[in-house]
Structure formats: C-alpha cells, structure tokens
C-alpha positions as CSV (number, residue, x, y, z in Angstrom):
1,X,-45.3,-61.4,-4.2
2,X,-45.3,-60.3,-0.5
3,X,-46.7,-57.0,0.2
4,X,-45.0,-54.9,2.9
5,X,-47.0,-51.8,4.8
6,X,-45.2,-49.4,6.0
7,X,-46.0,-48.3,9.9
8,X,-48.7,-45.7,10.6
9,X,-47.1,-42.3,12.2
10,X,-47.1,-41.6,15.8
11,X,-49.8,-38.6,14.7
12,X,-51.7,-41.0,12.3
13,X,-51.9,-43.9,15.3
14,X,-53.7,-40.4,17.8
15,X,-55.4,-39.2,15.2
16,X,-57.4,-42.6,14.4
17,X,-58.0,-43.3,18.1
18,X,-59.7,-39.9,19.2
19,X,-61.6,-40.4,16.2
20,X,-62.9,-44.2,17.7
21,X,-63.4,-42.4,20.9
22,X,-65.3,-39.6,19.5
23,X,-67.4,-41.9,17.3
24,X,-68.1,-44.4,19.8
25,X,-69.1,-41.6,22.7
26,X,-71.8,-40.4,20.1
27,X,-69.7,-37.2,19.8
28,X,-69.4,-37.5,15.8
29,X,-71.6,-39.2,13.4
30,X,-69.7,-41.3,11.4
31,X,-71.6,-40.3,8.0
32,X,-71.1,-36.7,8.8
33,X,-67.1,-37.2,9.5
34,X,-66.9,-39.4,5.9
35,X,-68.8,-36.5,4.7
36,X,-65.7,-33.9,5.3
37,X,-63.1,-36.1,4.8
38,X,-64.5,-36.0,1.0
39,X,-64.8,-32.9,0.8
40,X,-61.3,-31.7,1.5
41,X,-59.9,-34.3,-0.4
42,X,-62.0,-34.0,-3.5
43,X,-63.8,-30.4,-3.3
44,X,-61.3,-28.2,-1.1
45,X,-58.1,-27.2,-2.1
46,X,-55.6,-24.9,-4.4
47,X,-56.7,-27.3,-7.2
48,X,-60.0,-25.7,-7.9
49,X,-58.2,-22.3,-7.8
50,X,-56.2,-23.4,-10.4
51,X,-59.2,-24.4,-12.4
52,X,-60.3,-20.6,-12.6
53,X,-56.8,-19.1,-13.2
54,X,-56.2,-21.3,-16.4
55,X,-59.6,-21.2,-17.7
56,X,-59.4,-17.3,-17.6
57,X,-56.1,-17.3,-19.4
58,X,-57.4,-20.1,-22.2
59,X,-61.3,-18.2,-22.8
60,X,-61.1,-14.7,-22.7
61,X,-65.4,-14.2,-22.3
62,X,-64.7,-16.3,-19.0
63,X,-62.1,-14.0,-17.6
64,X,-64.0,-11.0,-17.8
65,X,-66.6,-12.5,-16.8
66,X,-64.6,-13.5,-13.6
67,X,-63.0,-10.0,-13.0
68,X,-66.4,-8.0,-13.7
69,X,-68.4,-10.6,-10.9
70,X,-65.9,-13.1,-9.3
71,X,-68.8,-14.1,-7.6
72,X,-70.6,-15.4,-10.6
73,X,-68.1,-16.8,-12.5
74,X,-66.3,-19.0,-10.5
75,X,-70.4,-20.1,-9.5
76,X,-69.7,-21.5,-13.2
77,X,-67.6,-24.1,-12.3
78,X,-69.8,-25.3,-8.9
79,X,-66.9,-24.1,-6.8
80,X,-68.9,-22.0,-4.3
81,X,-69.6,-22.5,-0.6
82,X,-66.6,-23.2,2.4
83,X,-66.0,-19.8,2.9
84,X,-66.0,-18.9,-0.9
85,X,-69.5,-17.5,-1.3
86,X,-68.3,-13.8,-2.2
87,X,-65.4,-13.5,-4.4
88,X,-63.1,-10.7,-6.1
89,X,-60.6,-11.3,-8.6
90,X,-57.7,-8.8,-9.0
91,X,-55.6,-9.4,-12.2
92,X,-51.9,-9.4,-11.7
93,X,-49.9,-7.1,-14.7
94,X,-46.5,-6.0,-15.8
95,X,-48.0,-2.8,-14.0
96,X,-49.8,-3.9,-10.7
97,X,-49.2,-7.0,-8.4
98,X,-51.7,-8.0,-5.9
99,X,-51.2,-9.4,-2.4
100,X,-54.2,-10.9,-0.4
101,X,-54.1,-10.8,3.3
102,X,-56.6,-10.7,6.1
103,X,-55.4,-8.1,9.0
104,X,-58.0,-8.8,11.3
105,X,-57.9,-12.9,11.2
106,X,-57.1,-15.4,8.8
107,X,-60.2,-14.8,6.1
108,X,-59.8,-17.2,3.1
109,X,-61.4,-18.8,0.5
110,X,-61.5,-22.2,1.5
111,X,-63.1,-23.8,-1.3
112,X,-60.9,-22.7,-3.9
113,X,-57.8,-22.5,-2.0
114,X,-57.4,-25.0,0.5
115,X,-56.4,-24.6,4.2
116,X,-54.7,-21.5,4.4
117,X,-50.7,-21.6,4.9
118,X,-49.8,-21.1,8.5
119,X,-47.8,-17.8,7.9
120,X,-50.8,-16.6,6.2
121,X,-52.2,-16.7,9.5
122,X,-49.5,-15.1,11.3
123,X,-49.7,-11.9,13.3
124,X,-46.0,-11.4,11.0
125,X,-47.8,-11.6,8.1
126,X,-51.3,-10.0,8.8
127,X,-49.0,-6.6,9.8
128,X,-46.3,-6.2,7.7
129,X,-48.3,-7.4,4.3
130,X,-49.8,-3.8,4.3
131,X,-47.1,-1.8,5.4
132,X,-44.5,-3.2,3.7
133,X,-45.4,-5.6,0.8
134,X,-42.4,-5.4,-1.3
135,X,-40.0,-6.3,1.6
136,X,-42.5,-9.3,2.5
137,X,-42.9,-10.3,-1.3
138,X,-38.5,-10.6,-1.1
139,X,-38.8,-12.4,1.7
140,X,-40.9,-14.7,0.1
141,X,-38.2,-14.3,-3.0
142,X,-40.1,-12.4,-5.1
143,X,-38.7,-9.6,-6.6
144,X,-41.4,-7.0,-7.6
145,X,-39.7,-4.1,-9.5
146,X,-39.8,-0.5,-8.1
147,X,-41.9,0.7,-11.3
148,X,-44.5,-2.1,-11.0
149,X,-47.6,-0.6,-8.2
150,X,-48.4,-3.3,-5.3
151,X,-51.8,-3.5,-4.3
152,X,-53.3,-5.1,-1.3
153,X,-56.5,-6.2,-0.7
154,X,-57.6,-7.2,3.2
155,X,-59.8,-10.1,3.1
156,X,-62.6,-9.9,5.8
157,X,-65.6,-12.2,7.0
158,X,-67.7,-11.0,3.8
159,X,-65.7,-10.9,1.0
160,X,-62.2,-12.7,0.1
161,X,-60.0,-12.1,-2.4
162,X,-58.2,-14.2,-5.9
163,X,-55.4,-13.4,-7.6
164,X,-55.6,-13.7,-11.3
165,X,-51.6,-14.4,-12.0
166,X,-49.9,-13.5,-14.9
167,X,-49.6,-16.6,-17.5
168,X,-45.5,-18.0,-17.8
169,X,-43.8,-17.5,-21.3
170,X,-43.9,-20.7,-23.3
171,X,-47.1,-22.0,-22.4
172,X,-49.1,-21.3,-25.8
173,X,-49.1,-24.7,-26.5
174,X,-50.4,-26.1,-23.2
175,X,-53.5,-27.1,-22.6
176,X,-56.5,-25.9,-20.0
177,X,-55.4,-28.9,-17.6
178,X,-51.6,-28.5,-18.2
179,X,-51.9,-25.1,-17.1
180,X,-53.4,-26.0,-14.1
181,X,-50.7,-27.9,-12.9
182,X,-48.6,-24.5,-13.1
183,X,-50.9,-22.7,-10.7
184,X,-49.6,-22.5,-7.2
185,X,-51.7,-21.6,-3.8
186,X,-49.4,-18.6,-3.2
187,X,-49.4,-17.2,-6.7
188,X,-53.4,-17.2,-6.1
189,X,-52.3,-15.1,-2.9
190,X,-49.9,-13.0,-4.3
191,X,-46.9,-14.1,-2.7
192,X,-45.2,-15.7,-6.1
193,X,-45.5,-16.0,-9.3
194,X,-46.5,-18.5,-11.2
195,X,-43.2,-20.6,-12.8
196,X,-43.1,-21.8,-16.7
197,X,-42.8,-25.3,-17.3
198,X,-39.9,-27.0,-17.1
199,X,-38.0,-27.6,-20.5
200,X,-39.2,-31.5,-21.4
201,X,-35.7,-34.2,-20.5
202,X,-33.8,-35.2,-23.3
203,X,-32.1,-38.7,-23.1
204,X,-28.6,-39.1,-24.5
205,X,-28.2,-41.2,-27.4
C-alpha cells in the first residue's frame, strides 16, 4: 500500500531550519535541545495536573495531604521542578471558587500545568481577575452563583497556585485514570469547571 505524507507547515519548514542553523553555528547542543523537547512532551503539561486532582478525589489521605503541604504531596508523584517547586492547593466548594492569576507577570506552574494560555498572560486578564472575577469567570461562561464567595490567589515568582476542582456527578464509578481525562488546564486555574462525562453512545438496533 502506498503511503502518502502530508506537507510540513510554512511554521514547521522555519521552525526546523533555525534549528539546523542554530545547531550547526554551535548555538544549541543538540543533546540539550532533544533534552527539552522530552520534556514538554512527556513531563510538562495539564496532564500531570490532572494526575493530582483525581488522585485527591479517589484517596482521601492524599488530598489532605495535598491541601495541608501542596508542596509535598504533589513531590509524591515526582512532579516537581519547571517552575513548580512551591505549591498551594486551594479546594474549590459549593461555598468558595478559586481563581489563579499572576498580576505582576505570567507566574505558573509549569510542570503541572503546561505553557500557560495566552490570556492568562494578558495585561486583560492579570487586572480585571482581581477586581472583578465573577464578570471574567462569565466571560469565560462560567456562571458562579451570587451566594458562592470567589477567592483569588496572585501567583508570584515564589509560590504558584492549584485548583483542587470540584468532582462531576456521575463519576463514582470511574476510575483514577478515567478521571484524569475530565480534568481540564483552566478548571486547574479556576476559569471552568470540570464537565461530567459524556453519557456512553447507544447504537440503534
């Protein structure tokens, strides 16, 4: 069977020839370059926050853990370092929601969220999140009702912040990884909640 490839992107094409340049000037090491490629493919990203959130909601000795020394607890799981090195975990409610935001920059946790969302970085963003979080939660189409407090936390160069989100009706049954895939980057921000799972298909007779 003939095998078709599909043309690389305009970006792909510049991206893979400053990279030859760079290498071949002595600019980057090679090694060192494979090095973070790996990293943010396999040890960066919203997928390790999601390992903390749904281990906290399956073992209740590791969530406390995780809200007494963030810190610590997430240390558990070998998911420290990239920006990630001092942690807080703030537990979402039916009383309290938490937003994260950093006013001064773009602060993050790296390591167990990925590369931070671009409005996350915003000057919109950074301002308005602390003055007025429940218009920019709606804008982001959540809804937080008028009896239910919103904190905010401001990340800063020490210390960043994780949302512990509330666990979806009808997940009982699911396990630790299924869970997992429910968790979102901006329900580990604040700025959604995290969905139930979609009902499974039913095929007509």
């Amino acid at each position: 069977m003939a095998h078709t490839h599909r043309p690389e992107s305009d970006i792909a094409l510049r991206v893979k020839a400053i990279e030859s340049l760079l290498v071949e000037k002595g600019i980057v090491d090679p090694a060192t370059l494979d090095t973070i490629i790996d990293a943010y493919e396999h040890r960066i990203g919203p997928h390790n926050g999601a390992r903390i959130v749904a281990k906290a909601w399956v073992d209740a000795d590791y969530k406390q853990r995780l809200l007494a020394d963030g810190t610590s607890a997430i240390a558990e799981l070998d998911l420290t370092g990239f920006s990630s090195e001092h942690m807080v975990v703030v537990e979402n409610t039916p009383q309290v929601h938490n937003l994260i935001v950093c006013t001064l920059c773009s602060c993050y946790p790296w390591a167990i969220l990925g590369l931070p969302p671009t409005w996350y970085k915003s000057f919109a963003y950074r301002s308005r999140a602390v003055i007025e979080p429940r218009k920019v939660l709606q804008e982001f189409g959540l809804d937080i009702p008028d009896d239910v407090e919103i904190r905010v936390w401001d990340s800063n160069a020490d210390l960043r912040y994780l949302v512990l989100p509330e666990r979806p009706a009808g997940t009982a049954g699911l396990s630790e990884a299924a869970l997992a895939d429910l968790v979102t980057r901006n329900a580990m921000i604040g700025t959604a909640q995290v969905p139930p799972p979609e009902p499974p298909s039913t095929l007509a007779a």
